[in-house]
C-alpha positions as CSV (number, residue, x, y, z in Angstrom):
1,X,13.8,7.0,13.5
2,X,12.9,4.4,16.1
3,X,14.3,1.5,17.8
4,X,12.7,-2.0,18.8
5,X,13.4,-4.3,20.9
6,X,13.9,-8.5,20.0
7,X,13.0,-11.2,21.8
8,X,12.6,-15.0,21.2
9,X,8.8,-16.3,22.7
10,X,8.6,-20.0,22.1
11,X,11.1,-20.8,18.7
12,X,9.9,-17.7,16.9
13,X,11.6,-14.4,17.0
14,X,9.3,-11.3,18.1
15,X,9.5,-7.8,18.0
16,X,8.2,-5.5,20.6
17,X,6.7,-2.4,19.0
18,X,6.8,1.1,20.4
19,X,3.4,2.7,21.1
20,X,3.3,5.2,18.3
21,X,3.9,2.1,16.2
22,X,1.2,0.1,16.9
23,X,-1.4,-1.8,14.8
24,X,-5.3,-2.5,15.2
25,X,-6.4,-6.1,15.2
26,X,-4.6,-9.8,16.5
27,X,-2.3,-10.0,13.1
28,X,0.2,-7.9,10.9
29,X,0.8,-9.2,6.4
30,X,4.5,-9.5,6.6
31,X,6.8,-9.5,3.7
32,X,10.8,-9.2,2.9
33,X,11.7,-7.0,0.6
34,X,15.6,-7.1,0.2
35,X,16.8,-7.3,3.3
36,X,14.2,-5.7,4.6
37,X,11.1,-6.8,7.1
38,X,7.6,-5.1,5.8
39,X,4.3,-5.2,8.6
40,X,1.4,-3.9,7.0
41,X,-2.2,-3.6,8.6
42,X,-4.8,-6.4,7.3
43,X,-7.9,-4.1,6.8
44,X,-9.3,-6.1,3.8
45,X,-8.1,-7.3,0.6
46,X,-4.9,-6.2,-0.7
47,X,-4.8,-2.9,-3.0
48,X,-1.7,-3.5,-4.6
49,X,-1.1,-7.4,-5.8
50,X,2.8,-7.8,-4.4
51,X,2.5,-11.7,-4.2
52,X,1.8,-11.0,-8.3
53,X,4.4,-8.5,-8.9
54,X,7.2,-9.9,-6.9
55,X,6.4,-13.6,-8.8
56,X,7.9,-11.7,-12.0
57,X,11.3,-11.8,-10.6
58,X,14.1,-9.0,-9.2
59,X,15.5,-6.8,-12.4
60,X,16.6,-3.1,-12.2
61,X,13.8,-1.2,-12.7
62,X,14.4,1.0,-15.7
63,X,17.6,-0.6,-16.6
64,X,18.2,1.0,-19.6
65,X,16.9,4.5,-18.8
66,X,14.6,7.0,-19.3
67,X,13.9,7.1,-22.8
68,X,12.2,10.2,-23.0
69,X,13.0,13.7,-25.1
70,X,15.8,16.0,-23.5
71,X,14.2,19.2,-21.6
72,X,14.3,22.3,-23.5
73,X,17.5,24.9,-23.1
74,X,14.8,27.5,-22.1
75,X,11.3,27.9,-21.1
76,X,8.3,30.1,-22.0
77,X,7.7,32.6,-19.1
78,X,3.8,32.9,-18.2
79,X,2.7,36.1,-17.5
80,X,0.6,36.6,-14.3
């Protein structure tokens, strides 16, 4: 766990990154999640569509459980 230091430049907030956080280029994709700040590298198009998947609204996922068999009392052994 690491610690980072704020600072306001101009009216916007920054955040001074340690070395070992660092990123490659002149800009970060930024995102909240929660209450949460996300920085992720922009090294082409996005892999994952999370502008797509966060338009479909917050809702526990799961919210009614696993619905899946029970596991078995016992298990086969498998000889060697």
């Amino acid at each position: 766990m690491a610690t980072a230091k704020l600072f306001t430049h101009g009216g916007s907030q920054a955040v001074r990154l340690p070395k070992e956080f660092r990123f490659e280029g002149d800009s970060v994709r930024i995102s909240r999640v929660g209450d949460r700040v996300m920085l992720e590298p922009i090294v082409g198009p996005r892999t994952i569509p999370w502008d797509a998947i966060d338009a479909l609204g917050v809702g526990d996922f799961m919210a009614d459980g696993r619905l899946q068999p029970a596991a078995p009392e016992t298990r086969d052994e498998i000889d060697p």
